[in-house]
N, C-alpha and C positions, 0 to 999 in steps of 0.2 A: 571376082572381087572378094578379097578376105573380109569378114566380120570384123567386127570392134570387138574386144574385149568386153565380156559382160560387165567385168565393173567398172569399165572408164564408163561405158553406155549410160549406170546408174552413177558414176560420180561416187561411187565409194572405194574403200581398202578391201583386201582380201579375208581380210579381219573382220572386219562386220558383223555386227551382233544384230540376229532377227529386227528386231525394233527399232534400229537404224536401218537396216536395209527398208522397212516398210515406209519409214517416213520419208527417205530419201524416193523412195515409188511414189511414194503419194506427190510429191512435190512436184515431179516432173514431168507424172502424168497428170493433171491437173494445168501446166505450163502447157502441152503439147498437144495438148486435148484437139481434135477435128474440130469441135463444138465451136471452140475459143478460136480456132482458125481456119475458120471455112475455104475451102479452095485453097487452102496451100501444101501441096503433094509434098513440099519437106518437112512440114508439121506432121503429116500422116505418115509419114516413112519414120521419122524418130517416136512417134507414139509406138510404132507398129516393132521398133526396136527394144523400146523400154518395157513394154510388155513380156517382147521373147526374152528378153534379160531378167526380168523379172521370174516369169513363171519360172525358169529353171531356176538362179538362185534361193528362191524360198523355200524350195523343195531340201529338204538334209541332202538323200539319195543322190536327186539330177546333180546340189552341187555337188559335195564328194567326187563323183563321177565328173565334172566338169574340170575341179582343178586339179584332177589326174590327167584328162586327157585332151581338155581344150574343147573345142565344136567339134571334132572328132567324134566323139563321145553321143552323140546326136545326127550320126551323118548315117545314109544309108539304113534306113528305119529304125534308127536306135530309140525311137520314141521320144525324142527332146522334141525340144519347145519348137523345131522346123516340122516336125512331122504333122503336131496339133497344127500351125497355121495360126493368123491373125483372131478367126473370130474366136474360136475358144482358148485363147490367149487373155484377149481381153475380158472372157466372160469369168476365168478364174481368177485374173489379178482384179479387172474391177470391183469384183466381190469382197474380196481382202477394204478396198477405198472403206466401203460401203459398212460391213463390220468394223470396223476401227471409228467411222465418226459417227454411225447411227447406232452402235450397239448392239448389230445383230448375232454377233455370236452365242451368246447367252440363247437368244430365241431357237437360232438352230442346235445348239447341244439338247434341249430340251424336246425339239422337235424328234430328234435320232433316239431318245430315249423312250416314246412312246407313252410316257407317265404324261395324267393332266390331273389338275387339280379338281376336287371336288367341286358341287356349288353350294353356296351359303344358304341356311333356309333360317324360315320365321317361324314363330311361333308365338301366338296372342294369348296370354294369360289375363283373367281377372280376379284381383284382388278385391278385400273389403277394407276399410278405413281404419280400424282395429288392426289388419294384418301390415299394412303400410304406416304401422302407428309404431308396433312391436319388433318390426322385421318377421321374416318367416323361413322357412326350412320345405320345399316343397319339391312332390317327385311330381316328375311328368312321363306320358308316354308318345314316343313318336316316332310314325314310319319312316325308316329312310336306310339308304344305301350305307350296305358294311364293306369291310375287303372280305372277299371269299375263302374262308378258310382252306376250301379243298386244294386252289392252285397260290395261294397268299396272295394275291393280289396281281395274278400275272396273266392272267386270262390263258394261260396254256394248259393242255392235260397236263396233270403229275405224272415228272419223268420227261418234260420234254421243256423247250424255250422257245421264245419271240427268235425270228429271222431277220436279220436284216433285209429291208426292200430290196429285189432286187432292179427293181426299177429305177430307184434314185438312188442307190448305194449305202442306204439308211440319213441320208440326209434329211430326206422330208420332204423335201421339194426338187423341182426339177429345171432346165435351163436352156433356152433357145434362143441364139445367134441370131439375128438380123443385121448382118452389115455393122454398123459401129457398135450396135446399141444390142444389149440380152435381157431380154424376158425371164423373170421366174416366176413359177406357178406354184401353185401345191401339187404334192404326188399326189396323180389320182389313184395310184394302185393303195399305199395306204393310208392315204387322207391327211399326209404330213403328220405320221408318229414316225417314220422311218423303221418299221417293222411289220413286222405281218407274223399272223397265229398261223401255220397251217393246222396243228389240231387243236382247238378251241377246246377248254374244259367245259365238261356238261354242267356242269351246275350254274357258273352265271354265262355261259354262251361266249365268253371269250372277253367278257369286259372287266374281269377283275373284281367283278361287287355283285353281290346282291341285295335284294329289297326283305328287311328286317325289321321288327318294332323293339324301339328299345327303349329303356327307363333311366331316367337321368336324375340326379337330382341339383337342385337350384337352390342356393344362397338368395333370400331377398333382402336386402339390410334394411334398418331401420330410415325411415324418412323417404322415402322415394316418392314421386310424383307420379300423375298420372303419366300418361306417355313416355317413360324413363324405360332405357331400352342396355339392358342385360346380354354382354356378349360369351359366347360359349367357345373358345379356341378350341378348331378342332372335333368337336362336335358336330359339322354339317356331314352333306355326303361324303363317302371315301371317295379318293378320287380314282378315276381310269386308269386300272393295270397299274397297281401301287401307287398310283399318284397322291400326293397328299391331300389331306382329307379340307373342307370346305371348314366355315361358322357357322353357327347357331347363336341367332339371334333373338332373345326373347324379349316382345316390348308388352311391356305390362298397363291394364286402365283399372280405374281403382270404381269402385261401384259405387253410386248416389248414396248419402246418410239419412234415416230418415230426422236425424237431430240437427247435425253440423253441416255446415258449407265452408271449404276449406279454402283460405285464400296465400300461396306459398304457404309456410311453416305457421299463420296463425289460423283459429278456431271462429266460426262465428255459430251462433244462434240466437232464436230469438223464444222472449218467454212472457206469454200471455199472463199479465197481473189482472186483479180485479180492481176496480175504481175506487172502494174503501181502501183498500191495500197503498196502492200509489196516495193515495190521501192521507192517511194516517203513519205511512210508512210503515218497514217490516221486514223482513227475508226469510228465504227460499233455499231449498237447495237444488243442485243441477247436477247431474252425470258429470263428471269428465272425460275424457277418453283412454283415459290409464285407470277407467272403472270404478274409481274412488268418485264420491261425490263431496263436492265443493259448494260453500253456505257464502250467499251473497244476500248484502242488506242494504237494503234501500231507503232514502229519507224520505221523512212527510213532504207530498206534492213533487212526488216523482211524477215529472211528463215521459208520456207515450216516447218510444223513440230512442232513450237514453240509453247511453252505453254502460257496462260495469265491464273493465280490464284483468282478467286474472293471468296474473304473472307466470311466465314458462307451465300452463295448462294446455299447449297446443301439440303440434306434431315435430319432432325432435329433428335439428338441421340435418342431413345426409348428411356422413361420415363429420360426424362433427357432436361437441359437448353439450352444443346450445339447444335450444327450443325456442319455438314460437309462445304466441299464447291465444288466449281461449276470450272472446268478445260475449260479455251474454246482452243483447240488446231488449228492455222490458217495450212492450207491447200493453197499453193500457186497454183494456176489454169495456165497452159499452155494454151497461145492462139490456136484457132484452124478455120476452114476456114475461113484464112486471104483473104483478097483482096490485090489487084496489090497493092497498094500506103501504106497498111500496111507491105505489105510483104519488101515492098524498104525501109522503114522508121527502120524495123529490121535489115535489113543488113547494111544499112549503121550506127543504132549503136552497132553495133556487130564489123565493121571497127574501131569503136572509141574506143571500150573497152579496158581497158587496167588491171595490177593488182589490181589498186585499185576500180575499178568499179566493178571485176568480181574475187577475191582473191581465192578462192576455185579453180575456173574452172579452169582459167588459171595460179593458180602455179601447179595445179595438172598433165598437160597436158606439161609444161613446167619438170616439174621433168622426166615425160616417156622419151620426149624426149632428156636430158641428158642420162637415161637410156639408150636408143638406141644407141645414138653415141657411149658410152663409150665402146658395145658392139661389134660395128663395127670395132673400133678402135682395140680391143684386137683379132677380126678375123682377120683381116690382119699384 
């Protein structure tokens, strides 16, 4: 019985341009599939046709050679698509399916190539509130993986190159047939780079890198927060056998003040007055964080607690014009071991106080004790 035409088989022109031919594969195999038709020996016979049409057309070589001479061309071990047989038919056209909607070809060029990328590393720096106030300019030192100068990055002695596997043909991986269905693994000969060193360069042993301390230096800009994390392109490990190189990540914590508590972009502190002070009022001056010191003034009968807002005295917005600002919160201080002549000079104006010296205290004490009477009154 003569064959079908490979392209009536796939339903296209002689003309066909790869990417037509592939999708016209996909569609038919996907229609004929064993899977989609269990038990029907003419589904499996035209599966088992579109594949052998397949494999040879997407080949240049097999076709050329086909629409020279027909299935001739493949008879008598000419190595076509009869020689292979069904299971490795299907295992290199389903593969084709499988790259086109999953994206594997990318994966496997990269795998034949042998290169892998670096890995990313950290790095914990700590800053102080002043240097997250300024920005900074700082070198660092840190171990890690370089390209090996002696082979550049290729893990082979100078003077030789990477082999293709010969196990998987430099693919990376490898393929076994089971009836409909094909398995693929990683090569285990070279661990799916698709290459193999036979002489390894002495200095990093055939991996393309060695371990080196190197100094970097770091931009920190002005305004950063604590846990604000600084990425370094490029700066991680070199990768495997030229592969490109990883990040470097630097996440930075800013150190406890012993003045300020920093809340986003504004300042706080707090500043212990004396009791005459708050009483007679008066002002202070306070640090700020750009080292200049700022005069804050307070009115007679400043309470404990009270805020004073100094305008853009805080820590300046990341990448921005603005500023926070700077809270100074006064703290009224209770005297404490008085002397004889202090302790008389309280009490007698404590004698003098009245509501309007002492409003809080003594209408608050004044209200209890309406409280109380009105309570006694209603017990008896």
């Amino acid at each position: 019985m003569s064959k079908r035409c490979y392209y009536e088989t796939l339903g296209v022109s002689r003309t066909v341009t790869d990417g037509e031919l592939k999708t016209a594969y996909r569609k038919l195999a996907m229609q004929w599939h064993p899977d989609r038709n269990p038990g029907d020996k003419d589904s499996e016979h035209k599966f088992k046709e579109i594949n052998e049409a397949y494999d040879v057309l997407k080949d240049g070589d097999k076709r050329a050679a086909y629409d020279r001479f027909g299935h001739a061309a493949f008879e008598n071990g000419g190595g076509g698509a009869g020689a292979h047989g069904f299971g490795s038919d299907f295992a290199s056209a389903f593969a084709d399916i499988f790259e086109g909607v999953f994206g594997m070809a990318g994966a496997r060029g990269a795998a034949r190539s042998g290169r892998e990328r670096g890995a990313d590393l950290r790095y914990n720096m700590e800053i102080t509130l002043e240097d997250a106030y300024r920005g900074k300019a700082a070198e660092i030192r840190i171990p890690t993986s370089v390209t090996c100068e002696v082979c550049s990055g290729t893990g082979a002695k100078p003077g030789t190159k990477p082999k293709a596997c010969a196990t998987c043909g430099g693919a990376g991986r490898v393929r076994h047939a089971q009836g409909f269905f094909t398995l693929e693994r990683t090569c285990p000969a070279c661990h799916g780079r698709g290459q193999v060193i036979e002489d390894p360069c002495k200095s990093c042993a055939g991996s393309g890198r060695v371990t080196r301390e190197r100094t970097l230096s770091v931009n920190i800009p002005a305004g950063v927060e604590d846990g604000t994390r600084i990425r370094l392109a490029g700066e991680g490990e070199a990768g495997l056998r030229g592969g490109p190189a990883g990040d470097l990540y630097i996440f930075l914590s800013i150190e406890s003040h012993p003045l300020y508590q920093r809340d986003g972009a504004d300042l706080h502190c707090r500043v212990p007055v004396s009791m005459v002070q708050a009483a007679l009022g008066g002002e202070f001056e306070v640090p700020s964080i750009d080292g200049a010191k700022s005069r804050v003034k307070i009115p007679a009968g400043t309470q404990s607690g009270r805020r004073f807002r100094l305008q853009s005295k805080g820590m300046p917005v990341l990448r921005s014009k603005q500023s926070g600002d700077m809270y100074v919160q006064v703290v009224v201080e209770t005297p404490q071991n008085l002397t004889k002549k202090q302790r008389e000079l309280l009490q007698e104006f404590e004698k003098l106080s009245s509501r309007e010296t002492q409003p809080e205290s003594v209408g608050f004490f004044t209200r209890v004790k309406e409280l109380l009477d009105g309570l006694g009154s209603k017990a008896t």
